[in-house]
C-alpha positions as CSV (number, residue, x, y, z in Angstrom):
1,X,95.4,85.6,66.2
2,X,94.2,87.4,68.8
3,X,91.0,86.7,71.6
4,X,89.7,89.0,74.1
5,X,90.1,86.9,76.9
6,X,87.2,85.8,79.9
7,X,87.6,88.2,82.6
8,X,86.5,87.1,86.2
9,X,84.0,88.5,88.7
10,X,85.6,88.8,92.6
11,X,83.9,87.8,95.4
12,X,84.9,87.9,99.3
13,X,84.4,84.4,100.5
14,X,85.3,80.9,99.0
15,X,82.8,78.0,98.8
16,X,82.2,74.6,98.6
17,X,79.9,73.5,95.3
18,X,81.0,70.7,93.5
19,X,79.4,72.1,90.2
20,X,82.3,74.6,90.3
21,X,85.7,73.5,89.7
22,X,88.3,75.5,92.3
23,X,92.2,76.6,91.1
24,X,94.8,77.7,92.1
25,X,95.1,81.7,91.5
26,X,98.7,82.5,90.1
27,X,100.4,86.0,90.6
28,X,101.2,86.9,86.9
29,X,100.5,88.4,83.7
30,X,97.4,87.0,81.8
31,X,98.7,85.6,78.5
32,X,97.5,84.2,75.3
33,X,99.2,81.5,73.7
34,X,98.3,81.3,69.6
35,X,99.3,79.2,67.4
36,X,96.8,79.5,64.9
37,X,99.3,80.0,61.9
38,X,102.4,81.2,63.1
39,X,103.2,81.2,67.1
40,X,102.4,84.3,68.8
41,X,101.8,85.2,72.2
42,X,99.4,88.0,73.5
43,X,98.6,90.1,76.6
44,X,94.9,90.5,77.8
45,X,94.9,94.1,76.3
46,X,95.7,92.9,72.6
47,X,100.0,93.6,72.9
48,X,101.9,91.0,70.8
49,X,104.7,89.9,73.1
50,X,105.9,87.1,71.4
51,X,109.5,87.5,70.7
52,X,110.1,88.8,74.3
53,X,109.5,85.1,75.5
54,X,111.9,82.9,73.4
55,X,111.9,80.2,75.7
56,X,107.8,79.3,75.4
57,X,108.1,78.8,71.4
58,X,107.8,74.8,71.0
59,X,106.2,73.0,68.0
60,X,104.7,71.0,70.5
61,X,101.5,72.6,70.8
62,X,99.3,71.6,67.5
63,X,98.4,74.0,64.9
64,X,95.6,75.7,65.5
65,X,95.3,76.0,69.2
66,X,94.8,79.3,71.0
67,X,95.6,78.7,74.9
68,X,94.6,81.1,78.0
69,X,96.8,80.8,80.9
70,X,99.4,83.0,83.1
71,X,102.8,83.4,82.5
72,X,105.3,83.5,86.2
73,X,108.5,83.4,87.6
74,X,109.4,81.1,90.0
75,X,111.5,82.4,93.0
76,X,113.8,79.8,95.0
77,X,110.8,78.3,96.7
78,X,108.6,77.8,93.8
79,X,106.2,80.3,94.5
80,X,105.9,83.0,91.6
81,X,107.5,86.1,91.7
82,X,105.5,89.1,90.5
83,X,108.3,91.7,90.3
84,X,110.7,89.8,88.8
85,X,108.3,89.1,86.5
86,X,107.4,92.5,86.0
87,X,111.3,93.0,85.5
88,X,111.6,90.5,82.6
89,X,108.2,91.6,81.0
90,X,109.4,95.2,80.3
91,X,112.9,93.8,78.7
92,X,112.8,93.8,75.1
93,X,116.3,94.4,73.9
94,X,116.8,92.0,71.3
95,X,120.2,91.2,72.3
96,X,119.4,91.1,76.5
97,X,116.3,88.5,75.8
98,X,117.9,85.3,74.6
99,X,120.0,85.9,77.7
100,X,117.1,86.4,80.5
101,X,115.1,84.0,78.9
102,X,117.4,81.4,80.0
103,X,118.4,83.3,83.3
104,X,115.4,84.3,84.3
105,X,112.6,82.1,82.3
106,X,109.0,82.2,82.5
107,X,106.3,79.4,82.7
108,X,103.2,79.6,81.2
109,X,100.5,77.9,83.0
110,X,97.2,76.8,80.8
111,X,93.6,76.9,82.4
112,X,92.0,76.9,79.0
113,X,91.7,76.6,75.6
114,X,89.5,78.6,72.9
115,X,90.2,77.0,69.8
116,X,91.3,73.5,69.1
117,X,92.5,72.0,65.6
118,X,91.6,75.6,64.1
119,X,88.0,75.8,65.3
120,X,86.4,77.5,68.0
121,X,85.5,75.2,71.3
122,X,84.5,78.2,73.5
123,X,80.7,77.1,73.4
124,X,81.7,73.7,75.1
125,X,81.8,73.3,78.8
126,X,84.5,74.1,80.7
127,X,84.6,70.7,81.6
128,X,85.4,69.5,78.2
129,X,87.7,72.0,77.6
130,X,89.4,70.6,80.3
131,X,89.7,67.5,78.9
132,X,91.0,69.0,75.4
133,X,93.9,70.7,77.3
134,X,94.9,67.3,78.5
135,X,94.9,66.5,75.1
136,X,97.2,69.2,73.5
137,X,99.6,70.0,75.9
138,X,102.2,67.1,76.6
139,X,103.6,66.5,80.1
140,X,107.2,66.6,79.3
141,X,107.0,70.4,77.8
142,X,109.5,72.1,80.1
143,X,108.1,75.7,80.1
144,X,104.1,75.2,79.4
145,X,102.0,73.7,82.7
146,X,98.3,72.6,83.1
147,X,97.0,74.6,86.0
148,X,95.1,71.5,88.0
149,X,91.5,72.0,89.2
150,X,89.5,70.2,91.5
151,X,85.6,69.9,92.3
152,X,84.4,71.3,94.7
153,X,86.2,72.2,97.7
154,X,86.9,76.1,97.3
155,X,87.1,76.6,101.2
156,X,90.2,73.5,101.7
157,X,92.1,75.0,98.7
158,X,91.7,79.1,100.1
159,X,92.7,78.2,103.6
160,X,95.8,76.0,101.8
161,X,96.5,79.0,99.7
162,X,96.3,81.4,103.3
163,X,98.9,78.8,105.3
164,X,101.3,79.1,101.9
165,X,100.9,82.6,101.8
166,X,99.7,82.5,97.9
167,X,97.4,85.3,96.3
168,X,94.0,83.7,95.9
169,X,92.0,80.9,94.2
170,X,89.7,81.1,91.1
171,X,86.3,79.4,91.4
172,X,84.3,78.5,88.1
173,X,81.1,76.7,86.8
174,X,82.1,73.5,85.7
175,X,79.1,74.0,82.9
176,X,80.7,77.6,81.9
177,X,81.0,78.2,78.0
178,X,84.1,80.9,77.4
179,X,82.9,84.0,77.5
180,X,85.0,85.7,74.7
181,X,85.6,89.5,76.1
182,X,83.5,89.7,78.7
183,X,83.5,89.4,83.1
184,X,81.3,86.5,83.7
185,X,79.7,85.8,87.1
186,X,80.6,81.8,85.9
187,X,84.6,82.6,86.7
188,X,85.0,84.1,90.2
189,X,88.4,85.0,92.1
190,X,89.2,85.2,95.8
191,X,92.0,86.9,96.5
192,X,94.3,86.5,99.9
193,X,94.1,90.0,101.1
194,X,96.5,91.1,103.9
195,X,95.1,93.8,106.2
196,X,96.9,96.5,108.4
197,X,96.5,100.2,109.9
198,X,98.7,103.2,108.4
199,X,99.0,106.5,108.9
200,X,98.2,109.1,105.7
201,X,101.3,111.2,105.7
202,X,100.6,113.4,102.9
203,X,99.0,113.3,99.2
204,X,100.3,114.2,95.7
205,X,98.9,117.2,94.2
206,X,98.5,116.4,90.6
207,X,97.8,112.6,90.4
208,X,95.9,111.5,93.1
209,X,97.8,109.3,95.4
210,X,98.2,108.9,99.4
211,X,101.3,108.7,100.9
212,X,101.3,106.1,103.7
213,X,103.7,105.0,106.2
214,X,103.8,102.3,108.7
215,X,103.7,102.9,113.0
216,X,107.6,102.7,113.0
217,X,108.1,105.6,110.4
218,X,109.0,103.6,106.8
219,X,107.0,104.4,103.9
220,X,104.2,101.5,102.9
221,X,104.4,103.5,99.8
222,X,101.3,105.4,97.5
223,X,97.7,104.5,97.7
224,X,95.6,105.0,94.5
225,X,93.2,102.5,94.9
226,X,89.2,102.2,96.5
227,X,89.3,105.5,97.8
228,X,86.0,107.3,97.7
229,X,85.4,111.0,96.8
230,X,84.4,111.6,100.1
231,X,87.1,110.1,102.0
232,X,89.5,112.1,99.4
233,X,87.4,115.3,100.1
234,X,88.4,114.8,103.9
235,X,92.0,114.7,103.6
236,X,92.1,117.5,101.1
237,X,90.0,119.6,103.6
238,X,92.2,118.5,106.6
239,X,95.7,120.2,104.7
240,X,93.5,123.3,105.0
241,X,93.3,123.5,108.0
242,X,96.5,122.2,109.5
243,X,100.4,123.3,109.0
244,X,101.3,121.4,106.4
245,X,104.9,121.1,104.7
246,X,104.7,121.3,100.7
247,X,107.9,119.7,98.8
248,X,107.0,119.6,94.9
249,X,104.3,117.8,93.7
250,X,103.7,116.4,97.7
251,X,101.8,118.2,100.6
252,X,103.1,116.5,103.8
253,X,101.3,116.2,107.0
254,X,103.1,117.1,110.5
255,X,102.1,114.4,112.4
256,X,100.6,110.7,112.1
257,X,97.6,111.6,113.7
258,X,95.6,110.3,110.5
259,X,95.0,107.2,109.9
260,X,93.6,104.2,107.9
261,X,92.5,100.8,107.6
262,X,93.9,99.5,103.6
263,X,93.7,95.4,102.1
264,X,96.9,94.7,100.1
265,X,97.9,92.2,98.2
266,X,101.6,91.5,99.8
267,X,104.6,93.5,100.4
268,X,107.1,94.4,97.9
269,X,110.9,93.5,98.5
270,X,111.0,97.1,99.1
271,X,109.3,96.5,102.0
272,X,106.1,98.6,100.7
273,X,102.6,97.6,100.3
274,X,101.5,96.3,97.1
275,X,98.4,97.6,95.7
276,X,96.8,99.2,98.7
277,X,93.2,99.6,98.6
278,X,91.1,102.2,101.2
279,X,88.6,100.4,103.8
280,X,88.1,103.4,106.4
281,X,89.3,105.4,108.7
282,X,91.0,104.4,112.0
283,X,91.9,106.2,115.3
C-alpha cells in the first residue's frame, strides 16, 4: 500500500525553538516501508522497489505498519554515499541483487510512521508518532534504524553537521500531524551548501544546460538548476556576438572570461559539482 509522502519546505538558516524537533538530514532516496499485507517498499513517486532491496525484508516490523524514512549506503567512514547508492538503486537484475544486497547493502533509516496496527496515526503529533516508532521497530534489526531527534537546538546540530561535512538537518513542529501528499511549512530542511566561482564554458543547444569548469581548467560539470530566463538570455546573446566553437549538441566559449557564482551540494568522485544551482554573475 502505497502513501504520498510529507514533502518539506527549505529554508536558509537553522534555529533554535524547542517546539521543533531538529534531525539529522540523510543523503538518500526517500522510501516507504509497507507492510500492510504483504511487505513492499516504495519510492516518493509511487515506484514499487521492493524486490530490488532483499536485505530490508524482516518479519520484524508488525503487520500493518507503513514507515517513512531514507534508505543509504554507508562508505568506510560511516557517512552515506549517494552514488553508490544511486549505483545499487538502478540494479534490478534478478540474479546481480541477492549479490549486491550483501556486497553493497542499504539501511533504511525511520523518521516516521503513518499507519500503526492497520490504522492510520497521521493525525497524531509528531511527537507521538515518535513514540510509536520506538515501539515497532526493535533495536537489534540489522538493516532498519530510528533516525534520533532532539528538541530544540537546530543551530548546535547544523554547525555539527558543517564540521562533518554532512548535507543538512531537517527541522519540524513537534505538534505536526503528517501531512499526506503535501509540502508543509511544519517540516523544514537546511541543506549544507558549498559555494564557489566558475567559469561558463559553453551551453548545450537542445536541453538546456551550462557547461562549467573550474580556474585550473577541469570540468565542474553541467548546470541545469536556478538559472533564470534572464541570466539564460545573457549567455545565449553573448555566443552571438563572440567567436564561438560549435562541436554537436555544445557551443563552446574561447575564453573563461565568463563567470559565475553556483551553491552545490558536494563534489562527485568525479571530481565535479553535484547539483549546481545559479546565484549571479561574477567578474
Amino acid at each position: 500500500m502505497f502513501i504520498s509522502p510529507m514533502l518539506l519546505h527549505k529554508v536558509e538558516d537553522p534555529f533554535d525553538d524547542d517546539e521543533w524537533l531538529s534531525e539529522l538530514k540523510l543523503d538518500g532516496i526517500r522510501f516507504l516501508y509497507s507492510s500492510i499485507d504483504t511487505t513492499k517498499f516504495y519510492t516518493r513517486h509511487g515506484n514499487e522497489v521492493t524486490e530490488r532491496f532483499l536485505e530490508l525484508a524482516t518479519n520484524q516490523v508488525p503487520k500493518g505498519t507503513i514507515l517513512d524514512g531514507e534508505i543509504i549506503v554507508s562508505d568506510e567512514n560511516g557517512k552515506p554515499d549517494f552514488e553508490t547508492l544511486m549505483s545499487r538503486f538502478h540494479i534490478r537484475n534478478s540474479r546481480r541483487i541477492p549479490i549486491i544486497s550483501k556486497n553493497k547493502p542499504v539501511t533504511f533509516c525511520a523518521f516516521d510512521v503513518i499507519y500503526h496496527k492497520g490504522k492510520k496515526v497521521s493525525h497524531l503529533p509528531l511527537a507521538d508518532r515518535k513514540e510509536l516508532l520506538t515501539e515497532i521497530i526493535p533495536e537489534d534489526l540489522p538493516r532498519i534504524a530510528k533516525t534520533l531527534s532532539v528538541k530544540g537546538n537546530g543551530k548546535v546540530l547544523y554547525d555539527l553537521v558543517k564540521s562533518q561535512d554532512l548535507e543538512g538537518i531537517v527541522l519540524k513542529r513537534k505538534d505536526s500531524k503528517y501531512e499526506i501528499g503535501k509540502r508543509s511549512q511544519n517540516w523544514l530542511k537546511v541543506i549544507n551548501y558549498k559555494y564557489d566561482t566558475v567559469s561558463i564554458a559553453g551551453f548545450r543547444k537542445s536541453e538546456f544546460g551550462w557547461l562549467l569548469r573550474f580556474p585550473d581548467g577541469r570540468s565542474a560539470g553541467v548546470m541545469e538548476l536556478g538559472v533564470p530566463a534572464e541570466a539564460r538570455g545573457i549567455v545565449f546573446n553573448l555566443a552571438k556576438m563572440v567567436p564561438v566553437k560549435e562541436t554537436g549538441d555544445y557551443i563552446y566559449f574561447p575564453d573563461d572570461s565568463l563567470k559565475c557564482k553556483v551553491k552545490y551540494r558536494t563534489l562527485t568522485k568525479a571530481g565535479l559539482l553535484r547539483l549546481p544551482s545559479f546565484l549571479e554573475f561574477a567578474s
